[in-house]
C-alpha positions in Angstrom: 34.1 -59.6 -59.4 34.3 -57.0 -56.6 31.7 -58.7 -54.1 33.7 -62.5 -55.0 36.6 -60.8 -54.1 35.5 -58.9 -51.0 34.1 -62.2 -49.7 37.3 -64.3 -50.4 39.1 -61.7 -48.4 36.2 -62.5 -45.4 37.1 -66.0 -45.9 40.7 -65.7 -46.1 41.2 -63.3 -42.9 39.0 -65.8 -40.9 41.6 -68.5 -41.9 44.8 -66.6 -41.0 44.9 -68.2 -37.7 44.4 -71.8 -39.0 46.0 -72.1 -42.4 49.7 -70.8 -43.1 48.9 -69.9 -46.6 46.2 -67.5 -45.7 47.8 -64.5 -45.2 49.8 -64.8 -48.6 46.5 -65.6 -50.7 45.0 -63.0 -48.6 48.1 -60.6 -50.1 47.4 -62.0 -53.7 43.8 -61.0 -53.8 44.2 -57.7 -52.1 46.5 -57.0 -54.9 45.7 -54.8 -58.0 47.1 -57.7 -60.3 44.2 -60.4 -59.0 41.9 -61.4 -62.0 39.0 -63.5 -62.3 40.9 -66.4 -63.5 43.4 -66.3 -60.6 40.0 -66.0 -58.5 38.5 -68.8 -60.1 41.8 -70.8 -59.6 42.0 -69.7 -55.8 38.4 -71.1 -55.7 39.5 -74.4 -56.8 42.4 -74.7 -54.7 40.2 -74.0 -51.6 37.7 -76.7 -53.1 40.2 -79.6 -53.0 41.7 -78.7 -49.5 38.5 -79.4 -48.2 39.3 -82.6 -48.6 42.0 -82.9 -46.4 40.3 -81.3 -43.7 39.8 -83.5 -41.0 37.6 -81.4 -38.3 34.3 -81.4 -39.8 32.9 -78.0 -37.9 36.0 -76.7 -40.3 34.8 -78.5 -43.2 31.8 -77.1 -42.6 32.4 -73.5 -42.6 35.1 -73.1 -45.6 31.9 -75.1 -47.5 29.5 -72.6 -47.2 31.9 -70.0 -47.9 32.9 -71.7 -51.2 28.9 -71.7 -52.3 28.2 -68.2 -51.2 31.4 -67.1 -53.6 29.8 -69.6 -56.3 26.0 -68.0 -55.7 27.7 -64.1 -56.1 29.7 -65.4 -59.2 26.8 -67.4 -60.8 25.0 -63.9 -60.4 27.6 -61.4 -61.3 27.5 -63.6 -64.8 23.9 -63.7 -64.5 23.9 -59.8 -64.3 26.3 -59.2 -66.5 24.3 -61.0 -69.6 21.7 -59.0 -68.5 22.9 -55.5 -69.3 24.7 -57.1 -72.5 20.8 -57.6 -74.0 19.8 -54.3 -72.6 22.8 -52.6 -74.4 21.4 -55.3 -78.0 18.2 -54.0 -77.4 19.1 -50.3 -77.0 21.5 -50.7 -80.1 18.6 -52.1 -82.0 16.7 -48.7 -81.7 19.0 -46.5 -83.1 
């Protein structure tokens, strides 16, 4: 969760300037309360706004920043499964 939300903040900063909500998203994920979920959520949000953007250099970026934040999720999972069957397997041999 730490890289997704290190990246989000990237993102967010970089869209200060251009989107009002920025710096308050920006405030939520810096927070100690921020979760996966509300990560996820954020995620989502940003996804459907795409949609609405008309200036496709824009578009563009906030797209490939969406996919890299997918790509670090789909391999934090990835990564943790990964030390769950270690831990089985390790467990087993006791």
């Amino acid at each position: 969760m730490e890289k997704k939300k290190q990246l989000l903040i990237k993102v967010l900063t970089k869209l200060k300037p251009y989107r009002n909500l920025a710096e308050g998203i920006l405030a939520l994920i810096e927070s100690i309360y921020i979760t996966d979920k509300t990560i996820d959520g954020i995620l989502k949000i940003m996804a459907s706004a795409l949609k609405r953007i008309r200036k496709k250099q824009e578009k563009e970026k906030i797209e490939t920043w969406i996919n890299l934040i997918k790509k670090i999720k789909k391999y934090e999972e990835k990564e943790s499964e990964n030390i769950d069957q270690e831990l089985d397997e390790k467990l087993k041999n006791i």
